[in-house]
C-alpha positions in Angstrom: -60.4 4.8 65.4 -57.6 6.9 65.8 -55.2 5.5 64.1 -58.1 6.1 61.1 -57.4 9.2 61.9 -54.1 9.9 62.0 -54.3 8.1 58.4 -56.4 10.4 56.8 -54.7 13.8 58.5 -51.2 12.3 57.3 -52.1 10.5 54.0 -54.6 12.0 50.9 -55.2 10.6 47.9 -52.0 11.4 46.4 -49.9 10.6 48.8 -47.5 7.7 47.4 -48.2 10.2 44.5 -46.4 13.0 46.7 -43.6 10.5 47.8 -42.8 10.0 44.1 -42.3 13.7 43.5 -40.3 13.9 46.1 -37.6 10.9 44.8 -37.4 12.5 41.7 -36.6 16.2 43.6 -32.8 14.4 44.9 -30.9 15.1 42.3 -31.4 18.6 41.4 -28.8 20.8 40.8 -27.5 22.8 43.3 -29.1 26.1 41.1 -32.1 24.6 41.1 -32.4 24.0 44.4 -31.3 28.2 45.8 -34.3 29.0 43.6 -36.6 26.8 44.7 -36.0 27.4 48.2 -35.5 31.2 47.8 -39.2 31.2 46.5 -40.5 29.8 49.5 -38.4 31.7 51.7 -39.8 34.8 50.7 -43.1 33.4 50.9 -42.7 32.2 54.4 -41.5 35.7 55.5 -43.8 37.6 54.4 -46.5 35.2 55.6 -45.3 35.3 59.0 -45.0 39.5 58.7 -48.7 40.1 57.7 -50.7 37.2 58.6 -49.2 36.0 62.3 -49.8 37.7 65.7 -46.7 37.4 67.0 -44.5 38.7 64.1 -46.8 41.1 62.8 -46.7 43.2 66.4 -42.9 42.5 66.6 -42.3 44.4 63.1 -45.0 47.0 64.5 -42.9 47.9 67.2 -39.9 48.3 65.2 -41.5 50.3 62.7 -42.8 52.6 65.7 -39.3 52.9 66.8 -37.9 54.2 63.5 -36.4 50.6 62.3 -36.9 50.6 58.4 -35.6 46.9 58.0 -37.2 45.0 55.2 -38.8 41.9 56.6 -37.7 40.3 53.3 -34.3 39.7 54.0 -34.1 37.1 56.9 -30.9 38.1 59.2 -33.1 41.0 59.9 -35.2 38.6 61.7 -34.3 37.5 65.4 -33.8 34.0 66.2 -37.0 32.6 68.2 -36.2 30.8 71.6 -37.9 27.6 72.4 -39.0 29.9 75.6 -40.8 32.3 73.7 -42.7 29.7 71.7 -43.6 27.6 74.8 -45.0 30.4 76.2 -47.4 32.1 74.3 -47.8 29.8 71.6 -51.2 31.1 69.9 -49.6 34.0 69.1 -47.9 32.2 66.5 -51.2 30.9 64.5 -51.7 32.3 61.8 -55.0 34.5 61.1 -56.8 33.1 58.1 -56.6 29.6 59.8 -58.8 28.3 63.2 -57.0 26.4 65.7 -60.1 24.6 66.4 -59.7 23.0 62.5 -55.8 22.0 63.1 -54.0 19.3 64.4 -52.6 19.4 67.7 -49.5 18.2 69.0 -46.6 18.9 71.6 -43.1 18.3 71.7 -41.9 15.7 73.5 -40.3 17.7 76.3 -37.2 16.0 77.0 -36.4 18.9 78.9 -39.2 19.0 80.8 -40.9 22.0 79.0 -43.2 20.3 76.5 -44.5 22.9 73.8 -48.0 23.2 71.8 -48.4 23.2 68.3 -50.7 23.3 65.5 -50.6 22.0 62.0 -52.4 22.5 58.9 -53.5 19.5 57.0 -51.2 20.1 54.2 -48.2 20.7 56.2 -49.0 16.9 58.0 -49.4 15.5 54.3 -46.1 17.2 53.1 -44.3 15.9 55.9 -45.2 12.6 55.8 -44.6 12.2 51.8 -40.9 13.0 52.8 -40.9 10.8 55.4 -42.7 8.0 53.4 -39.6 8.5 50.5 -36.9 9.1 52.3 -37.5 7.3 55.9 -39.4 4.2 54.5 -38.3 3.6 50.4 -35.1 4.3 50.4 -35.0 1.8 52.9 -37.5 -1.1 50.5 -40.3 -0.5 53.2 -43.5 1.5 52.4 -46.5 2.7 54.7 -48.7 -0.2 53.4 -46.2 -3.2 54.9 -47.2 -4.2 58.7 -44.7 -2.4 60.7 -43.7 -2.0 64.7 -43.3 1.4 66.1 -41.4 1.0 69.8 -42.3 4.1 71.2 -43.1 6.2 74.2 -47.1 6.2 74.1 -48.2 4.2 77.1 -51.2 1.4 75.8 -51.3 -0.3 79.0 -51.1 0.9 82.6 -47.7 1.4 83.7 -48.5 -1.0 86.5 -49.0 -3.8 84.4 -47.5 -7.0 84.4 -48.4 -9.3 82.1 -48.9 -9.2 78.0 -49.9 -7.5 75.9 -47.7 -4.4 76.2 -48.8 -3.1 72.6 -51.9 -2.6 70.4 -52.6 -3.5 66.8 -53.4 -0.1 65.1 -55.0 -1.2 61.9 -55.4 2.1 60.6 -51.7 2.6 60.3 -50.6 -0.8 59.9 -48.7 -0.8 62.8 -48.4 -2.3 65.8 -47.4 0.0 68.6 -45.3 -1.0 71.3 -44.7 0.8 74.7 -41.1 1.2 75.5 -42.1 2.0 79.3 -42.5 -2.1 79.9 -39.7 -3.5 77.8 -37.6 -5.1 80.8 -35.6 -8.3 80.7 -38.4 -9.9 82.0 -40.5 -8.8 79.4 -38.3 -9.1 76.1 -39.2 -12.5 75.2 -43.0 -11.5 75.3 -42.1 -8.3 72.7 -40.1 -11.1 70.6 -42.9 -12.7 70.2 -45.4 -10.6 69.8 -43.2 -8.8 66.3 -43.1 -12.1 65.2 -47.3 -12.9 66.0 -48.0 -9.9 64.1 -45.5 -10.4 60.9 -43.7 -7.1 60.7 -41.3 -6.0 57.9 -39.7 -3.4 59.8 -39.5 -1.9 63.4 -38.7 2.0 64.2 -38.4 3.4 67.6 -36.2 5.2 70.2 -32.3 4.4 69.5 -31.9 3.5 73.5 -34.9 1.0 73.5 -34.1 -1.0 70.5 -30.9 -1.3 71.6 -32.2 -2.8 74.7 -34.3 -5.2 73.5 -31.7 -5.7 71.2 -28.9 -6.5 73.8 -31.8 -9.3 75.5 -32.5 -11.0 72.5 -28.2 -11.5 72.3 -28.0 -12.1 76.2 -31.0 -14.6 76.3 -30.9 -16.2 72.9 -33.9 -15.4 71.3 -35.0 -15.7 68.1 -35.8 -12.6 66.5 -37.9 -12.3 63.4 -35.9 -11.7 60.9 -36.4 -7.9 59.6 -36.3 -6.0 56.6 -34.9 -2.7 58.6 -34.7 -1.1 61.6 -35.2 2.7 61.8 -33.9 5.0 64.9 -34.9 7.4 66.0 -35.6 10.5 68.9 -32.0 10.4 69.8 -28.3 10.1 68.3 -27.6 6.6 67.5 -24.1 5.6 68.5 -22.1 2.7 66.4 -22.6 0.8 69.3 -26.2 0.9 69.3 -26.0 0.4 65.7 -24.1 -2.9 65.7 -26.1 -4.5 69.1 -29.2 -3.7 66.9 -28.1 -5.2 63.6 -26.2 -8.7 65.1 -29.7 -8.9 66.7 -32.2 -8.6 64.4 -29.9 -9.2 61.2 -30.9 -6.4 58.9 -29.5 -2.9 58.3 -29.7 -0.2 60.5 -30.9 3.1 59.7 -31.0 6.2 61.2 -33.3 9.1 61.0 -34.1 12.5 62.1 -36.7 15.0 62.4 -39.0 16.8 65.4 -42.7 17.4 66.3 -42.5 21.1 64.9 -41.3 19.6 61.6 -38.7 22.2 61.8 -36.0 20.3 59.9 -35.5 16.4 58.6 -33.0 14.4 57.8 -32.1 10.2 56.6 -29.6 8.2 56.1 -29.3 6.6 52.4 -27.8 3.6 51.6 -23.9 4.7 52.0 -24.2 6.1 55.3 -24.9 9.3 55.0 -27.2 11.7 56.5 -28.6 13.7 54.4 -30.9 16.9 55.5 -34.3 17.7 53.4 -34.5 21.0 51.9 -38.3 21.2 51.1 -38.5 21.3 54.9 -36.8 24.3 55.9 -34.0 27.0 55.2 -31.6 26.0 57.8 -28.6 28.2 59.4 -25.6 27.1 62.1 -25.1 29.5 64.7 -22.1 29.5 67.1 -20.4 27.6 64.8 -17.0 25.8 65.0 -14.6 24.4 62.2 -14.5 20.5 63.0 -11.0 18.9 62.0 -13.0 16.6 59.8 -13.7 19.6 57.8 -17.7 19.9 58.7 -18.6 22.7 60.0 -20.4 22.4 63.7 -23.2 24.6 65.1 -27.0 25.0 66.1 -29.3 24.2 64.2 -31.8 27.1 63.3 -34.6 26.7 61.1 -37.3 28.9 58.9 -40.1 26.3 58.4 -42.0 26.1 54.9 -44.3 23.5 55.4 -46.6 24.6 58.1 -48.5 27.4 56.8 -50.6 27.9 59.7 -48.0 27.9 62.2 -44.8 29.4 60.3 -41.4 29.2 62.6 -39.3 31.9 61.9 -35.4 31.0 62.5 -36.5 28.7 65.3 -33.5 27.6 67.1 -34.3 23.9 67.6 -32.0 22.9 70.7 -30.2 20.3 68.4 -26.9 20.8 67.6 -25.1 19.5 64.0 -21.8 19.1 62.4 -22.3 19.9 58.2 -20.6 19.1 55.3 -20.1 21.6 52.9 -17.4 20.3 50.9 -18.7 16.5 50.4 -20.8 14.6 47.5 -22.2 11.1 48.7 -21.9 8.6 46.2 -25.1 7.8 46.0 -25.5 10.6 43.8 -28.3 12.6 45.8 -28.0 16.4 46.0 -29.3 16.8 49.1 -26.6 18.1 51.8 -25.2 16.1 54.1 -24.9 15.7 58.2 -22.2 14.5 59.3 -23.4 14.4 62.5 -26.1 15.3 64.7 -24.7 15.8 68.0 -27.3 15.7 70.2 -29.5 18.7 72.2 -27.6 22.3 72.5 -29.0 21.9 76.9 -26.7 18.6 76.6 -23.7 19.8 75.5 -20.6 19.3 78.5 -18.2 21.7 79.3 -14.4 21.1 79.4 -12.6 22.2 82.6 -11.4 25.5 80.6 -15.4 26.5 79.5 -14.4 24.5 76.1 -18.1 23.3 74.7 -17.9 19.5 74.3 -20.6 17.3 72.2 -22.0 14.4 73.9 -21.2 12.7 70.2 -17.8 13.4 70.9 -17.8 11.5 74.2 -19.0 8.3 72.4 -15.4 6.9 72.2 -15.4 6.8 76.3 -18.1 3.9 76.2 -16.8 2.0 72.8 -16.8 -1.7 72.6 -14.3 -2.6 74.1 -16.1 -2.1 77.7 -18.3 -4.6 79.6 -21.1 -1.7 79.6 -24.4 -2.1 78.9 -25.3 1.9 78.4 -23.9 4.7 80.6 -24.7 8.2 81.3 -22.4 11.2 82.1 -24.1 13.8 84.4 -21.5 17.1 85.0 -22.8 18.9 88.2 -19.8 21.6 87.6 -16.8 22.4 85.5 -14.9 19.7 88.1 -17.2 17.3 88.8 -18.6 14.5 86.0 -20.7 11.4 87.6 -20.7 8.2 85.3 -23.9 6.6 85.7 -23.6 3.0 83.9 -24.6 -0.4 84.3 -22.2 -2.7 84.1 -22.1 -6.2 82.2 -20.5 -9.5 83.3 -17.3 -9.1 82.9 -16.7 -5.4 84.2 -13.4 -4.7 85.9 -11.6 -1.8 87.9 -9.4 -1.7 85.1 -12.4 -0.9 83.1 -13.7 1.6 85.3 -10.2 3.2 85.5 -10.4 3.8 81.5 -13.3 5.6 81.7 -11.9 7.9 84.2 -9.4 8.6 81.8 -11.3 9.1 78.6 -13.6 11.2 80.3 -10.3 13.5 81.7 -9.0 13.1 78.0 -12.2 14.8 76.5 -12.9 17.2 79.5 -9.5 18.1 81.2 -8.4 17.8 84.5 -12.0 16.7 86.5 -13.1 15.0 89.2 -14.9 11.6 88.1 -17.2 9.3 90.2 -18.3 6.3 89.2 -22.0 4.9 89.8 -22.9 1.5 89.3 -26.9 1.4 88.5 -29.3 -1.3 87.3 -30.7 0.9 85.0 -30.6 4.2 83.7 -33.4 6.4 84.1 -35.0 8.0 81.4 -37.3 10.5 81.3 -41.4 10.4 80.6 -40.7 10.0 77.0 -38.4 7.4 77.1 -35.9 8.4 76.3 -32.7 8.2 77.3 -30.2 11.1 77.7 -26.8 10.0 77.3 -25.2 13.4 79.0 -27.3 15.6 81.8 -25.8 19.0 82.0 -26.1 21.0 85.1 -23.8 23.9 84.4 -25.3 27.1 82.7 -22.4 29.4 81.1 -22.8 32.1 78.5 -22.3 30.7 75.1 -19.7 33.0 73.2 -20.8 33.2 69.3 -18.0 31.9 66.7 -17.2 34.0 63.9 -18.6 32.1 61.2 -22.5 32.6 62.0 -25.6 32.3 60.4 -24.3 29.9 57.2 -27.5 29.0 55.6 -28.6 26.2 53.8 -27.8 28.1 50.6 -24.1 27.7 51.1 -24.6 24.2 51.8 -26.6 23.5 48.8 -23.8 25.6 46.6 -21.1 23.6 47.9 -22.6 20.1 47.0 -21.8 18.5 43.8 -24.9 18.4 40.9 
């Protein structure tokens, strides 16, 4: 029943309709595309200026105070902390809708600070017309094929020991799978049960199909063979990518989006990410020029879809490197990502306050390394811990080039070494490649604020 649900909030009667329209949207000129999103920009803002609690008392205030700044032009805005919205979060509902006649949903919290949300039916319909183009089609999938979702929902007791794992939700076409009893033991059982159910395509967290990926290599098992596999929730690593696809023998694909629907992004057929602009206008703040050219910074987002709930300049927590000066060959408009470089509260520090990605420490785990996955936790500007578990084969040579990769990246540190059977994740599953216990104040780059205007200019028609 409530996958029935979720069916009819996500999908209308137009929906494949709506995932047509959007297709056709991809190759817009760049022109087309500033005026489009420029209409819906000003829309938004005044929206969230007259009709939501929050804002509309914020402007109040500086009206009382003597502040004549238009509320049309959207650097007069400030940026809203996750903080802010996790606290009083019915503040930002707007008036003419009742929360009592909108979806709910919270974020994941892979911080541990989970936030509330609500959603208008349109804004769930919109969403999922994008996804069902540009996640699924692009990809030779649609909504209607029998599909696998490996996710963090429990469907069983986490005491459990035996089958099934997973639940057949007709409503969606899917079969749901929770990632909190995939185990060694178990991987045979989840083998068997995508193949039972004849799936076309499984999606799910980038550290759990890469686990079930690695058993069905280790113990020889005969995977059904796939038409894709879809990432998501976290970064996925060329590592992951290649234990996923020698396992399942079909592409990989990765995508990219959040429960506030704040920004989204897919990976085409060449490799590229590219980031939706019917979703949001979207700005880098405290950016940095990459030597690739991209520009790197975090991601801050003005929402159009959700009418009920508008998000002005949101700062997400993810952090991105962007092309500004590259068309992909695949001919779509639509900017890309060169990479998303995982959450702003994961970033490291180098021994001289230097900000380093956890994308960028990818290199100290590559291939070459008898590692089944690792994590790097830095407890202070001198002290990293390597959590990992280790495969046959693992040597002190081994362990003494990860020492030295990590001083490469980080400077001179101290490094430990901690051989685990697993790495824990957190109640969502999910697996955090760096943990970052070092707050320092973040100095802002020069080039701030660089929205998706620019990028949309700077991409070829």
């Amino acid at each position: 029943m409530r996958g029935y649900q979720l069916r009819f909030w996500r999908y209308g009667a137009g929906a494949d309709q709506d995932a047509e329209s959007a297709l056709s949207r991809e190759t817009w000129p760049a022109s087309h595309w500033k005026s489009w999103q420029e209409e819906r920009l000003a829309e938004t803002l005044h929206r969230a200026a007259t009709k939501v609690p929050y804002y509309r008392e914020q402007w109040s205030k500086r009206r009382q105070k003597g502040d004549s700044a238009s509320w049309e032009i959207l650097d007069n805005w400030p940026i809203l902390e996750k903080a802010t919205l996790r606290d009083i979060p019915e503040a930002f509902v707007s008036d003419d809708f009742d929360r009592r006649q909108l979806h709910e949903e919270t974020t994941s919290g892979t911080t541990g600070q989970p936030v509330r949300l609500w959603f208008n039916r349109d804004a769930s319909r919109s969403w999922y017309a994008l996804s069902e183009a540009r996640f699924r089609r692009w990809n030779g999938v649609t909504r209607h094929d029998r599909w696998a979702l490996l996710g963090a929902q429990l469907v069983t007791p986490v005491e459990q020991k035996r089958p099934p794992f997973w639940v057949w939700n007709r409503g969606l076409s899917q079969l749901y799978m929770s990632a909190y009893h995939l185990s060694a033991e178990t991987a045979r059982q989840y083998v068997e049960a995508l193949a039972e159910h004849d799936v076309r395509y499984l999606w799910g967290h980038s550290s759990a199909l890469e686990f079930l990926a690695r058993e069905i290599l280790q113990q020889r098992l005969q995977a059904p063979r796939l038409h894709v596999v879809l990432s998501s929730s976290e970064p996925l690593t060329l590592r992951q990518r290649n234990t996923i696809r020698n396992a399942f023998l079909c592409r990989v694909r990765e995508t990219y989006g959040m429960t506030e629907i704040a920004a989204g992004a897919s990976e085409c057929e060449h490799g590229s990410l590219h980031l939706w602009p019917e979703v949001s206008w979207t700005e880098l703040t405290d950016t940095q020029r990459l030597s690739s050219g991209a520009v790197s910074g975090d991601l801050v987002s003005t929402g159009f879809l959700n009418a009920a709930m508008p998000l002005i300049r949101y700062r997400i927590g993810d952090r991105a490197a962007i092309r500004t000066d590259h068309a992909c060959t695949c001919g779509r408009s639509l900017p890309v990502v060169e990479d998303i470089e995982g959450r702003t509260s994961d970033m490291l520090f180098a021994a001289d306050g230097r900000r380093v990605s956890p994308s960028s420490m990818e290199i100290v785990f590559d291939t070459d390394l008898a590692v089944h996955e690792a994590q790097i936790v830095q407890d202070s500007l001198q002290d990293i811990r390597v959590r990992y578990v280790p495969a046959p084969g693992f040597t002190d040579a081994m362990g003494s080039t990860v020492v030295q990769r990590v001083r490469e990246r980080l400077g001179d540190v101290n490094v430990v070494l901690e051989p685990v059977e697993r790495i824990p994740r957190t109640k969502n599953a999910k697996l955090r490649a760096v943990v970052c216990n070092v707050t320092l104040p973040l100095a802002t780059a020069s080039g701030v604020a660089k929205g998706i205007e620019t990028l949309l200019q700077n991409q070829a028609p």
